[in-house]
N, C-alpha and C positions, 0 to 999 in steps of 0.2 A: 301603737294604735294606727291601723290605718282607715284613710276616712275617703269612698269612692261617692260623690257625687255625682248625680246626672237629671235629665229632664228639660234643659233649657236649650239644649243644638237646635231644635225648629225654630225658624222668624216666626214672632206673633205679632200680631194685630194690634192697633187700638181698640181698649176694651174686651180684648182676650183673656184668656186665664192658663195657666201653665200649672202643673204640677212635679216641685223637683223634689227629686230621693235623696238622700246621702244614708249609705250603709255604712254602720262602722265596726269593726271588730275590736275584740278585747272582752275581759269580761267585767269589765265596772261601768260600760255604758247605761247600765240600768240605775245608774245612780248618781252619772253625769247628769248636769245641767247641761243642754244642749243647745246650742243657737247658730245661726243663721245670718252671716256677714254679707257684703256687698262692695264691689272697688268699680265704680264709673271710670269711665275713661280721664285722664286728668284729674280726678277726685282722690279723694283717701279712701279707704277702706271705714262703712259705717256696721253698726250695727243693725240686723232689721227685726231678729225678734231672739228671742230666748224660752222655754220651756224646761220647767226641772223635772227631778224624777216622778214628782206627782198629778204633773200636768198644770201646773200653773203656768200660766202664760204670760206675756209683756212684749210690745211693738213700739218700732219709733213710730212715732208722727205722721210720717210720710205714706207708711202703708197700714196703718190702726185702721181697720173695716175691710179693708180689700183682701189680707192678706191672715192664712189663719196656716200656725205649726203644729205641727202634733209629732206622736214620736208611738212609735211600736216595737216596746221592750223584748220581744219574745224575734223578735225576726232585728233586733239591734239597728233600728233604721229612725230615721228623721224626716219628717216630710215638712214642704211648705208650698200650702195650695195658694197660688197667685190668682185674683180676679182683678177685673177692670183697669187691667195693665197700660200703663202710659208709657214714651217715650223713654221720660225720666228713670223709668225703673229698669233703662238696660244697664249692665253692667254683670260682672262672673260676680256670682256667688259661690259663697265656699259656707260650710258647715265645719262647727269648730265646738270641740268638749270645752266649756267654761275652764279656765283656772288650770288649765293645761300647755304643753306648748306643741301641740297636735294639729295641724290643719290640710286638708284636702287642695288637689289640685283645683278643685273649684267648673264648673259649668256656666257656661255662658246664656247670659238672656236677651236677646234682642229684640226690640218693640218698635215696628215701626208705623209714622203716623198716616 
């Protein structure tokens, strides 16, 4: 499986919004659960949202209202629309199949204030 991420190379703004892709190939992506990590600089690597194969969704905390994923089974891709982006939420994101040991080199998101 490979997992090509992108969307975050431009500096955004406070209170911008970004939208990143991650395509993936293989053919069980339609029935991976799909999510959407984050590593800050000095931080760990968190979780920031997850969607399964039927569109159910679930966010940490930190971005629940700002940040919404979806996923387009037929073009094998994941998205995650970022709004009213802060500071805090720079770090590469990487998209990762649940329950797998597959992960993308990841895109960068910078947010400055």
């Amino acid at each position: 499986v490979q997992l090509q991420a992108s969307g975050g190379e431009a500096l955004c703004s406070l209170g911008g919004s970004l939208r990143l892709s991650c395509a993936a190939s293989g053919s069980k992506f339609s029935t991976n659960v799909m999510s959407w990590y984050r590593r800050a600089p000095g931080k760990q690597r968190e979780l920031v949202a997850t969607i399964t194969s039927g569109g159910d969704t679930a966010y940490a905390d930190a971005v629940k209202g700002r940040f919404t994923i979806s996923r387009d089974n037929a073009k094998t891709t994941v998205y995650l629309q970022m709004n009213s982006l802060k500071p805090e939420d720079t770090a590469v994101y990487y998209c990762h199949p649940v329950a797998t040991p597959f992960w993308g080199h990841g895109t960068q998101v910078t947010v400055s204030s």
